[in-house]
N, C-alpha and C positions, 0 to 999 in steps of 0.2 A: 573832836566833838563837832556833831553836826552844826553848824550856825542859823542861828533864829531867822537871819536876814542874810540871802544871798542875790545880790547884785546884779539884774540880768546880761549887764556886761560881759560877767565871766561867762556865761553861757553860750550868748547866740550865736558865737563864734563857730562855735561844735554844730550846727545847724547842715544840713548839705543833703542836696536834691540832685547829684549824680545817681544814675543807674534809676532803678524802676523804685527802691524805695527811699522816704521822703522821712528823712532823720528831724528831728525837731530838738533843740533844745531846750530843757524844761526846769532843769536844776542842779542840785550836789546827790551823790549816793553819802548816806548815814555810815557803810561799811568801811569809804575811804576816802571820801569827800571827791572821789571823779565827780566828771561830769555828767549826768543824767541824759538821754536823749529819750522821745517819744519815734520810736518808728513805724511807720505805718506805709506798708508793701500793699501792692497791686490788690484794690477790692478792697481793703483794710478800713475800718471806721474805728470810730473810739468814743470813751466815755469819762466824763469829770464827774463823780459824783460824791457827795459828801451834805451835812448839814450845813444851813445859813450862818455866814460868817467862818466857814471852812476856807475859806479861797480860789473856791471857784470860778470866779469872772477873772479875777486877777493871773488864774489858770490860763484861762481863752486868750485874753489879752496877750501873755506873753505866747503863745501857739501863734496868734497873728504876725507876732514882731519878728520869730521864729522863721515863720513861710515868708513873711517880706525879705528878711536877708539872704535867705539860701535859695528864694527862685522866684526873682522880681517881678517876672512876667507873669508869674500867678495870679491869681484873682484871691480873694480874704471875702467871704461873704458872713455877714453877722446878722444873725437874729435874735437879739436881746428881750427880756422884759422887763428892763430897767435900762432906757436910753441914756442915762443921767452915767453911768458906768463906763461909756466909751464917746464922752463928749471930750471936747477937746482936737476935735479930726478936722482935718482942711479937706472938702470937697466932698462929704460920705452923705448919702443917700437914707432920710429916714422911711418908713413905712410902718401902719400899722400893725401888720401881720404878713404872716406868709403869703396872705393873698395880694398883698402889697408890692413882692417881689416885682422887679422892671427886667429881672433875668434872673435865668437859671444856671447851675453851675455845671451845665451839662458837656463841655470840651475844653480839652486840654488840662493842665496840672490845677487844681481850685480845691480849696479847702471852708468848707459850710461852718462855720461857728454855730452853735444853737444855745444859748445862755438862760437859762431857767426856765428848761422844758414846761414844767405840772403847771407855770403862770402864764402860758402859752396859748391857748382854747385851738387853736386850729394847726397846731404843731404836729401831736401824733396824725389827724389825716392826710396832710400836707406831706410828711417824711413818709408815709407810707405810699403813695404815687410817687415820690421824686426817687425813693432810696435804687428800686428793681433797675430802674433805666438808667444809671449814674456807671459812666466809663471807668478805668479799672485806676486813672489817675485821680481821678476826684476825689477825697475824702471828709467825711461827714463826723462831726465831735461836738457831742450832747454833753447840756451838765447842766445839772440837776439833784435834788434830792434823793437817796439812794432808793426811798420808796416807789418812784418816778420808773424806774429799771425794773422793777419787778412785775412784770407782765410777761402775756403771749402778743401782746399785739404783733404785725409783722414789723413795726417799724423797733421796739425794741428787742425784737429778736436778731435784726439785722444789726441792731451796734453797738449789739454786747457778743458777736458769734466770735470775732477775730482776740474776746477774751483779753484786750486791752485797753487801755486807761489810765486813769489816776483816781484812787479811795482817799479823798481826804478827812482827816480828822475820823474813822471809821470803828462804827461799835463790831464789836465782833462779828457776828452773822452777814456784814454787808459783801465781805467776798462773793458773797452768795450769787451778784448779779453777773461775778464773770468766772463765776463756777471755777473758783479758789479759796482754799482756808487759809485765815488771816491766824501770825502767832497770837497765842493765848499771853503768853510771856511777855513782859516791857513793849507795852503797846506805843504808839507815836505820842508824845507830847500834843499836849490839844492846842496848837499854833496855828495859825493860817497858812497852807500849802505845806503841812506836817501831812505824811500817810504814803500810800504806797502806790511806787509806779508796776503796773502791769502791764505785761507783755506777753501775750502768747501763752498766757497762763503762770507765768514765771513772775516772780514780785521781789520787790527789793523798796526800804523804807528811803524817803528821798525828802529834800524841802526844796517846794517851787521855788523858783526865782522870781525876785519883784523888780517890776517894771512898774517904773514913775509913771504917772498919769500925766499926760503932756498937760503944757499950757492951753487955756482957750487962745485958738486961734495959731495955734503950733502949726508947721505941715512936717508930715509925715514924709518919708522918705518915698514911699509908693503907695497912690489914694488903696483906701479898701471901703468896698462900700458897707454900709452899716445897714442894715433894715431894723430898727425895734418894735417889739411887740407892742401891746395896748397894755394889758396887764405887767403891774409891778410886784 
């Protein structure tokens, strides 16, 4: 039986940035309780989406802790709209918005958090200048509301094309955004970070792993800069 609570310990271990793709680990597989990984190859972006109180942040969060263990010299860039969700960081950088940014995550292996797109105001034109020019190590991981996803703009066509993610908590039709059918049959228990990892179009039911929210005033094993939005 899947477990409600899995420990991000057991995971991040599975994490590794040898070769061109950038394994992340993310949770348990439901089919046999392995270990979940997010991978994301050369050009590859991705997407978190689900309804409020699905476990979304708690998602990014662990994708951050993920990229600090398996390739320290990476960069974690965070854009939040809710600062209050990855306080506790020693030395991270806040900002209003994207226009806020002090740098771009334009060279070498870097991974862009973006945490509650639609509460965003300058997020979709912001991703859509940054996304075109982003080297083939970079990758960009949106979450959001699944309604959030369902557009043409260019910025979410670009980081729903490579068709994976994570659907938490998902009514049926939400496949929809990385153009996959979700089972009709014994849907995911409605938990936080309960739903399905996607890949390449391929889906398998999985539970995030949680990661404790450090102490105020914790340091971190390697800074990651945080930018938050204005809107919560």
């Amino acid at each position: 039986m899947l477990p409600e609570l899995v420990p991000a310990g057991e995971v991040l271990s599975s994490s590794a940035a040898a070769g061109p793709v950038w394994k992340l680990g993310i949770g348990r597989h439901y089919r046999d309780l392995s270990v979940a990984t997010l991978a994301l190859g050369p050009g590859m972006h991705a997407v978190v989406a689900g309804p409020a109180g699905s476990g979304r942040t708690g998602a990014l969060r662990l994708l951050a802790a993920a990229a600090r263990a398996s390739a320290p010299d990476a960069r974690v860039l965070v854009v939040a709209a809710d600062p209050d969700a990855w306080t506790g960081t020693q030395g991270t950088e806040v900002a209003g918005s994207f226009s806020g940014l002090t740098s771009q995550p334009t060279t070498g292996r870097a991974l862009l958090l973006v945490d509650g797109i639609e509460s965003l105001p300058d997020a979709g034109p912001a991703l859509d200048r940054l996304l075109p020019g982003l080297p083939a190590g970079v990758h960009v991981v949106v979450a959001g509301r699944t309604d959030a996803f369902r557009g043409m703009q260019p910025w979410q066509r670009a980081v729903t094309m490579s068709r994976t993610g994570l659907l938490l908590r998902p009514a049926p039709d939400d496949g929809e955004v990385l153009r996959v059918r979700l089972p009709r049959e014994a849907p995911p228990r409605p938990l936080p970070g309960r739903g399905y990892l996607v890949e390449a179009g391929g889906l398998a039911q999985i539970q995030v792993a949680f990661l404790a929210q450090p102490p105020p005033g914790a340091r971190l094993a390697m800074p990651v800069g945080v930018f938050a939005g204005e809107a919560r």
